[in-house]
N, C-alpha and C positions, 0 to 999 in steps of 0.2 A: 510143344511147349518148351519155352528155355528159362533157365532158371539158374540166377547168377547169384553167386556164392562168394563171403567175403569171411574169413578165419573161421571154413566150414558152416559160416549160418548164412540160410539164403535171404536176402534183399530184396530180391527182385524178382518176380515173377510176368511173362511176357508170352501172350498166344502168335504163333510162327506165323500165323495163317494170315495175320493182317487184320483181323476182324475185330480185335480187342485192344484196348491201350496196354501201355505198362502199367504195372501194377509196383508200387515201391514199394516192400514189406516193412524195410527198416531202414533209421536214416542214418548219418554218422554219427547222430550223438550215442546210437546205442553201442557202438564200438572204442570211439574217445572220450571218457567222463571227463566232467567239468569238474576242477579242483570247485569245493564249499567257500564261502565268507561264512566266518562264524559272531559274533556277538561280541568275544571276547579281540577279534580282530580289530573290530570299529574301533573298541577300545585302543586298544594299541593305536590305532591310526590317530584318533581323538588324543590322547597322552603326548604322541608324538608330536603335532602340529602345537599344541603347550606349551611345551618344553620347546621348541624353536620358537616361538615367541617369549622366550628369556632366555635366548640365544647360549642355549646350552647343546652345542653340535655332540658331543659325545651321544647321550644320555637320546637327542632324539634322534639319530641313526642308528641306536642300540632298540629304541623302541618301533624304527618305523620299517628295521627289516626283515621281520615278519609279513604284514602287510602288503610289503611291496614284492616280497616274493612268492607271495598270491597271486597279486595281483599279475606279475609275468606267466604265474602257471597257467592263469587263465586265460590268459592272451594266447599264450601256444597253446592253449586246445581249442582256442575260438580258431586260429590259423591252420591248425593240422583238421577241424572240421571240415572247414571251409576244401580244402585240399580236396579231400577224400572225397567230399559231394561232388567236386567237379568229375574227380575219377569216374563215380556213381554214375555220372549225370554221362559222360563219356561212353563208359562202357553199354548203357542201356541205348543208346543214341546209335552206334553203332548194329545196327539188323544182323542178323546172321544171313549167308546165303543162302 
């Protein structure tokens, strides 16, 4: 049996023998969390967009970057998922000899 380990939790479990598929225990989300969108966010975004239609640039770059830098945190862990699955997808693909 081989059984592939990622920050000491194993993901993968795989029979040598041939006989059995992979098994993916865990995927990357349980490694990289996803920043939340909260309620209070929308808000902000909603205020934001407002307040630039009465072209008030302070006031909505002060309210939309919150928002927007959520929205980045979540794009880098949608990106460093993605990453990591391939790694996953990599490592398991490769057989032992």
């Amino acid at each position: 049996m081989r059984l592939d380990f990622l920050n000491g939790e194993i993901y993968a479990a795989q029979n040598i023998s041939g006989k059995q598929e992979i098994r993916g225990l865990l995927g990357p989300a349980a490694f990289i969390d996803m920043p939340r969108w909260s309620g209070f966010l929308t808000f902000l975004a909603i205020a934001a967009f407002l307040s630039f239609g009465f072209h008030n640039l302070v006031v909505t770059l002060l309210l939309a970057g919150g928002p927007v830098i959520r929205l980045y945190r979540r794009y880098q862990a949608t990106q460093h998922r993605k990453a990591l699955g391939n790694y996953m997808a990599d490592a398991l693909s490769t057989a032992p000899a």
